[in-house]
N, C-alpha and C positions, 0 to 999 in steps of 0.2 A: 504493500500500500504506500502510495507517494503522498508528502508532505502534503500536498496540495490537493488528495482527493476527499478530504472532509468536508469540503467546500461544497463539493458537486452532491455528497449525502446527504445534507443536507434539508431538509425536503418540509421540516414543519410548517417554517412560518408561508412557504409557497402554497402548502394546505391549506392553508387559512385563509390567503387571498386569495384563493381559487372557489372557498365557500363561501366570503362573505362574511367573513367575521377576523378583521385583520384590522385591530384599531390602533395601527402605528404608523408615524411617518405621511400624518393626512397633510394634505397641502393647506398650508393659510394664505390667500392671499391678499390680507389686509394688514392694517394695524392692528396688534396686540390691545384688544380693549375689551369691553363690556360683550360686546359683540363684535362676531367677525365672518370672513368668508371663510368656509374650508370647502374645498372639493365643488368648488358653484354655489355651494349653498350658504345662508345667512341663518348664521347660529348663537346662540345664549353660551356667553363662554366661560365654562364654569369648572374651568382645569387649569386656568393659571394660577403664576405666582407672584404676580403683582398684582401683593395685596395694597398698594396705596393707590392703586390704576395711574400711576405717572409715568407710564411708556406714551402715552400721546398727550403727553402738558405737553403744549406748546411753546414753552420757557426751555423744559428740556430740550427738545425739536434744535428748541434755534441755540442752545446753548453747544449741541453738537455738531450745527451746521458753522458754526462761528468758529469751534476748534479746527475743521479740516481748510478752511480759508487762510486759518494763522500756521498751522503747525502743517499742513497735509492730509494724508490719510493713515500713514503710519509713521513708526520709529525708526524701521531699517536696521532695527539691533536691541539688544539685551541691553536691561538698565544697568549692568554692570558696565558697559562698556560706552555707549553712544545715545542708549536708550531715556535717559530721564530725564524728562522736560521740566518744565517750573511745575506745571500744573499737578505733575504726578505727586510732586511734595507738598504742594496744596492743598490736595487731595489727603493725604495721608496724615498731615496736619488735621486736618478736618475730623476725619476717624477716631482720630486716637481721641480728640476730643471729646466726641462724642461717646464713645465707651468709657474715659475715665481711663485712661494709659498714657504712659509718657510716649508713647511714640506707634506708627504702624507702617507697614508696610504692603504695597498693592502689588497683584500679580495679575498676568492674564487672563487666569478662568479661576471660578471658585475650588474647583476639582484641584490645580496646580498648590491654589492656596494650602488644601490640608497636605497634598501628596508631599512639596516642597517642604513643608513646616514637619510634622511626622518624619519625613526620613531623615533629617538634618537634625533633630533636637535627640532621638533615643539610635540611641548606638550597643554596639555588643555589651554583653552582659546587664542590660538595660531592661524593664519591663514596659509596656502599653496595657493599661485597661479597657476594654471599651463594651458599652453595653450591647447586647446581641441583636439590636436594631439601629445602631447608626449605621451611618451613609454611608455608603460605598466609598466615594473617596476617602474617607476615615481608615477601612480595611486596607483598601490601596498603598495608602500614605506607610501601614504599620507593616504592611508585606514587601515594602522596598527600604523599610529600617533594616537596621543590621541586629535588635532588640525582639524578645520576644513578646506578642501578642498574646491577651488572656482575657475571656467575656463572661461578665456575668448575667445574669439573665435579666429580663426590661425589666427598670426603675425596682428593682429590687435590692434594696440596700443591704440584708442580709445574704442573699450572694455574693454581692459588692464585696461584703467583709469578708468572707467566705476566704473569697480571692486574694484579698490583701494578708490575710494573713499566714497565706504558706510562700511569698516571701516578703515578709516583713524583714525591713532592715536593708533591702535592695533599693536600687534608685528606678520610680514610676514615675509614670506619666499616666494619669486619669481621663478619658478622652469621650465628650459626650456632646449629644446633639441639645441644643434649649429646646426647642420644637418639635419632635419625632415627624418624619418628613409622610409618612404614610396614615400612621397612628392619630396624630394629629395632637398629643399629649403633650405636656411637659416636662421635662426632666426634675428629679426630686435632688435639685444641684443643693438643699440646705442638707440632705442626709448625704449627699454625694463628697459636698465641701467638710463637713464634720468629718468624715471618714477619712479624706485622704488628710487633714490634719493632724488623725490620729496615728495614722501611719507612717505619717514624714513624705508623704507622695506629694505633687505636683498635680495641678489642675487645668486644662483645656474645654475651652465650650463651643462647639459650634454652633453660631448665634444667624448658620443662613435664612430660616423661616422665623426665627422671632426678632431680627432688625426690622426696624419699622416696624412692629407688632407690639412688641413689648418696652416697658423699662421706658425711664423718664424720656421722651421725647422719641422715643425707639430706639432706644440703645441696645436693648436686647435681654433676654432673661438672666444673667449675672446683675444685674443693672434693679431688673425686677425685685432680686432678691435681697440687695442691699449685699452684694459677694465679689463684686468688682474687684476690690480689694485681694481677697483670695482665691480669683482665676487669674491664672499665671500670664497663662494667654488666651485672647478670644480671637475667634476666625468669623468672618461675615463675607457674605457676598453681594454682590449687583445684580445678579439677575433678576432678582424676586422684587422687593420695598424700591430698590434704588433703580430701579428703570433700565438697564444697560448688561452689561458682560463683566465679570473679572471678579474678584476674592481678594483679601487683605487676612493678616494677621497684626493686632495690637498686641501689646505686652513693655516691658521694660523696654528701656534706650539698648542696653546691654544685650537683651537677647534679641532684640530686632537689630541692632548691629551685629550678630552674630548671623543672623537668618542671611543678611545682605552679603556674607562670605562663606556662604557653607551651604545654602541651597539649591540645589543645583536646579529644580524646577525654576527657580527665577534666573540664576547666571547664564541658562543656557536656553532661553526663553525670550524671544521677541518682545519686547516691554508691551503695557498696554495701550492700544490707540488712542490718540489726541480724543477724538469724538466721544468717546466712550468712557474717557477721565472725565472730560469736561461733563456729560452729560448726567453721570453720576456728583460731580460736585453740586449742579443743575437741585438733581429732586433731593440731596441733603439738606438745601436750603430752603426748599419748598415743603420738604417735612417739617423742618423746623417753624417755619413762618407758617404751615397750618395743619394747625392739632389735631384739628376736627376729621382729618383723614382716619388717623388711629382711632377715634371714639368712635364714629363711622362704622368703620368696621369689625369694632366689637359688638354693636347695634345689632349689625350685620350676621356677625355669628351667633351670639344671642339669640336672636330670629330665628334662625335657621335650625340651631339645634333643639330648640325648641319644638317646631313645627314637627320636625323629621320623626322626635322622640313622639311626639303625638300621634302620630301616624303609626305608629308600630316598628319603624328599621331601628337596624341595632348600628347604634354610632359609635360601641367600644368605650373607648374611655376618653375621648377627643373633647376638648375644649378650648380652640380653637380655629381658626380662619380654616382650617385643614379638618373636613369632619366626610370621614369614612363611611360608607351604607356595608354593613358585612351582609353577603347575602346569599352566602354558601358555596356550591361547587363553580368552576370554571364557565360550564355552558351560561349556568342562569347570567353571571357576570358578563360573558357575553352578548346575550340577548338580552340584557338590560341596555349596555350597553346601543345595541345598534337600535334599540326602540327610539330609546330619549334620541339618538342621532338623529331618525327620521323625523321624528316631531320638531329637531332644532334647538336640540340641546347636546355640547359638548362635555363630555365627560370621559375620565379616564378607567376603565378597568385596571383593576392589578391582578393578576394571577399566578400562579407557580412560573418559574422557582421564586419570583420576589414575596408570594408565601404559601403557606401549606395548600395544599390540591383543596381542602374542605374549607378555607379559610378566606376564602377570594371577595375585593372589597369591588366598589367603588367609589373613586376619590375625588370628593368635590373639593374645590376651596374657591374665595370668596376673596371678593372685591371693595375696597372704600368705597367706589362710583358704581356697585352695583344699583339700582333704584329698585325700589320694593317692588311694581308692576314688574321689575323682570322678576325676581324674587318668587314672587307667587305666579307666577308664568310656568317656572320652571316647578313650584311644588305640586302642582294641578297633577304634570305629565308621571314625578315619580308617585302620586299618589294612587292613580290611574293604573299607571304600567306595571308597579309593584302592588298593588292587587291583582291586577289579569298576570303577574309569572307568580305569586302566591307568594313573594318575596316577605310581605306584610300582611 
């Protein structure tokens, strides 16, 4: 068998578009908003993650079209070398502020953000904790340390200790999402932060769905919890609250001057686009100058979780902007799926391997600029449709 014929065996997901039930990779061709086109048609879009809906503020817009007129359209090089403009530090200024660190540093994608931070911080003879539901880039980041990886099970603090104490006395790293990206929960960072206190570990929070969600002004859930202080470092990204592309890590001068010669995700990585710094500088200033986004869309989930619970779907344990329908095997999540499609509503299935065969969700998340008329637009069809598949 040649390297290359796994490719050609391939055959699931061509099963899937062949029947009709292949909800990946659908064309948009609009703007990222409330509503959008996919595939021709005009739909309720209710799978993104811009929770502030500032991918088309128009301040953004022109705040990105403003950077490619001064700086171009890219860097032509790693910020180690040619790549950092004024703005990237201005940017990074900005951040650290806003989380409450002395200092931060931006990378091209959020993905690079943890992969680059993780491999660069635990090294041989090093441990990584992490709960058995953070993000992929997290596993990534701890599979290209040279440190060994150990998970305890979700927001379970007695595993957590579990963990910690067969090696106590070793140098960790505690590594956790604020937001569960599926689950749609929060991390329990006050038993999480107590714990690794107790242990002498080191603390990490990946703040990509709770920036702009959480914490004074949307800093994020360390922020939330009054733990700023003791998370070492926080990771956030652009793509979701901040409108744009790209991940940062804040933390000390000292370890972000560390990251800046020892990452190799950043040294050896195309800086981030002009348009894309700026446009994210753009919606930090627009979060900040208006509140009412965040209250917005806690209204918003509020509503929602509400409704859903009334109806009968099981939303787990979600309490926020991120709130799951668990609704059994694969098929029904499929044909859930392609109903609300056809009625014009965009929604994500998840299914195996991202989790158990019996376990299969659908994942809404929710918008500051959703308006209630969509709102209940969209509850009419799950009410409807999840009666006639007996979901509810």
């Amino acid at each position: 068998m040649g390297l290359l014929d796994k490719c050609k065996k391939f055959q699931d997901a061509r099963k899937a578009i062949a029947s009709g039930y292949y909800p990946y990779f659908r064309e948009i061709s609009s703007e990222q908003d409330t509503e959008v086109i996919c595939n021709g048609q005009k739909m309720l879009m209710l799978g993104s993650n811009s929770y502030l809906g500032l991918t088309t503020h128009p301040r953004v817009k022109e705040a990105s079209i403003a950077a490619i007129r001064k700086y171009g359209s890219g860097c032509a090089g790693s910020r180690f070398l040619n790549g950092t403009l004024d703005i990237h530090l201005e940017l990074e200024a900005e951040l650290a502020k806003l989380v409450g660190k002395d200092a931060a540093l931006a990378y091209p994608t959020g993905y690079q953000a943890n992969v680059g931070c993780i491999s660069a911080m635990v090294g041989k003879d090093e441990y990584i904790i992490t709960d058995k539901l953070d993000h992929a880039s997290i596993i990534d980041g701890c599979m290209l340390s040279q440190g060994t990886m150990l998970r305890y099970n979700h927001n379970d603090m007695q595993s957590l200790e579990k963990v910690l104490t067969k090696i106590k006395g070793a140098n960790i790293l505690i590594i956790v999402d604020g937001i569960f990206s599926m689950e749609g929960d929060i991390a329990d960072l006050v038993g999480i932060s107590e714990l690794a206190e107790k242990y002498g570990a080191n603390l990490m929070v990946d703040e990509a769905h709770s920036l702009g969600v959480m914490g004074t002004g949307g800093a994020g859930s360390a922020d939330h919890f009054g733990l700023t202080a003791k998370t070492d470092l926080i990771m956030g990204t652009f793509s979701k609250s901040l409108a744009s592309v790209g991940g940062f890590i804040a933390a000390d001068d000292d370890y972000i001057h560390y990251l800046k010669h020892k990452s190799r995700a950043l040294i050896f990585s195309a800086s981030l686009p002009p348009a894309s710094t700026a446009s994210v500088l753009e919606a930090l200033k627009i979060m900040q100058e208006e509140p009412e986004r965040i209250a917005n869309l806690w209204d918003i989930t509020h509503y929602m979780l509400d409704q859903f619970k009334q109806m009968g779907y099981n939303t787990g344990t979600s309490c926020t902007p991120v709130i799951p329908l668990h609704v059994g095997d694969m098929m029904a999540a499929f044909e859930m799926w392609k109903r609300l499609g056809d009625e014009g509503v965009f929604i994500n299935p998840v299914v195996p391997p991202a989790v158990p065969p019996s376990s299969c969700l659908i994942r809404t998340s929710f918008m500051a600029t959703h308006t209630r008329a969509q709102l209940d637009f969209a509850l009419e069809k799950f009410y409807r449709i999840g009666k006639e598949l007996k979901i509810i």
